[in-house]
N, C-alpha and C positions, 0 to 999 in steps of 0.2 A: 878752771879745771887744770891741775898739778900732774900733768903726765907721769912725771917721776912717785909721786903717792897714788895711781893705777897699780903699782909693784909692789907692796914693800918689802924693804932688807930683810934679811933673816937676822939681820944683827937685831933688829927691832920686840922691842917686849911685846909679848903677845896681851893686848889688852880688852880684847873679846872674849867672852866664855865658848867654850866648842862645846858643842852636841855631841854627845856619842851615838854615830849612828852604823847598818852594818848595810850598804846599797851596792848592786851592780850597776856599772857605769860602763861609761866610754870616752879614754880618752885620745883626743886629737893631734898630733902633730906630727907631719901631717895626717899618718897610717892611724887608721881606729885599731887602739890598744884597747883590750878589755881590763875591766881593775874595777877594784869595791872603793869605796870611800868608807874611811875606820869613822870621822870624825867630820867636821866641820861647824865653823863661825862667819860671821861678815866677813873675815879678812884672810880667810884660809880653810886648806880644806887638809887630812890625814889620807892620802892614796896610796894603797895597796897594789902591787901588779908583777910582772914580770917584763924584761924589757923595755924598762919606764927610760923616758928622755932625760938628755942630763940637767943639771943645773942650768939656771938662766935659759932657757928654751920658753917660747911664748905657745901654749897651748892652750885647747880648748874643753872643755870639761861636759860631759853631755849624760842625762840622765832621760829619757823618752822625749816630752817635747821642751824639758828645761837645758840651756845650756849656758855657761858662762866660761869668759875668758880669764889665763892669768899666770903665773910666770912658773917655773919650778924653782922651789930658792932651795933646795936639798934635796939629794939622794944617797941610800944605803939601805942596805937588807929587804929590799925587796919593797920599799916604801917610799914615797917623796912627798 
């Protein structure tokens, strides 16, 4: 296991297909921020919110009893 490919770059081509999906979430770090997920694939997710964490922050991403972890690699306009 490649701790540094747990992240990856934003430099990096996105080479999974995303889903368009339109979900209320929760996300973690630590304070539960409320936010939709626009989109998501294996290796990323499109989150919508207000007051989102900055870049490189390690949070947690929670939708009822699903959750998973994983880094912020961008923010702007109200999405990361």
């Amino acid at each position: 296991h490649d701790p540094a490919r747990a992240f990856p770059q934003p430099t990096e081509a996105r080479s999974a297909p995303r889903s368009s999906i339109f979900l209320a979430a929760v996300l973690y770090q630590p304070t539960p921020l409320p936010v939709r997920i626009r989109n998501m694939s294996v290796s990323g997710a499109l989150i919508e919110g207000t007051q989102l964490p900055a870049a490189g922050c390690v949070v947690r991403l929670s939708r009822g009893s699903l959750s998973v972890r994983g880094r912020i690699a961008w923010v702007g306009g109200g999405k990361c």
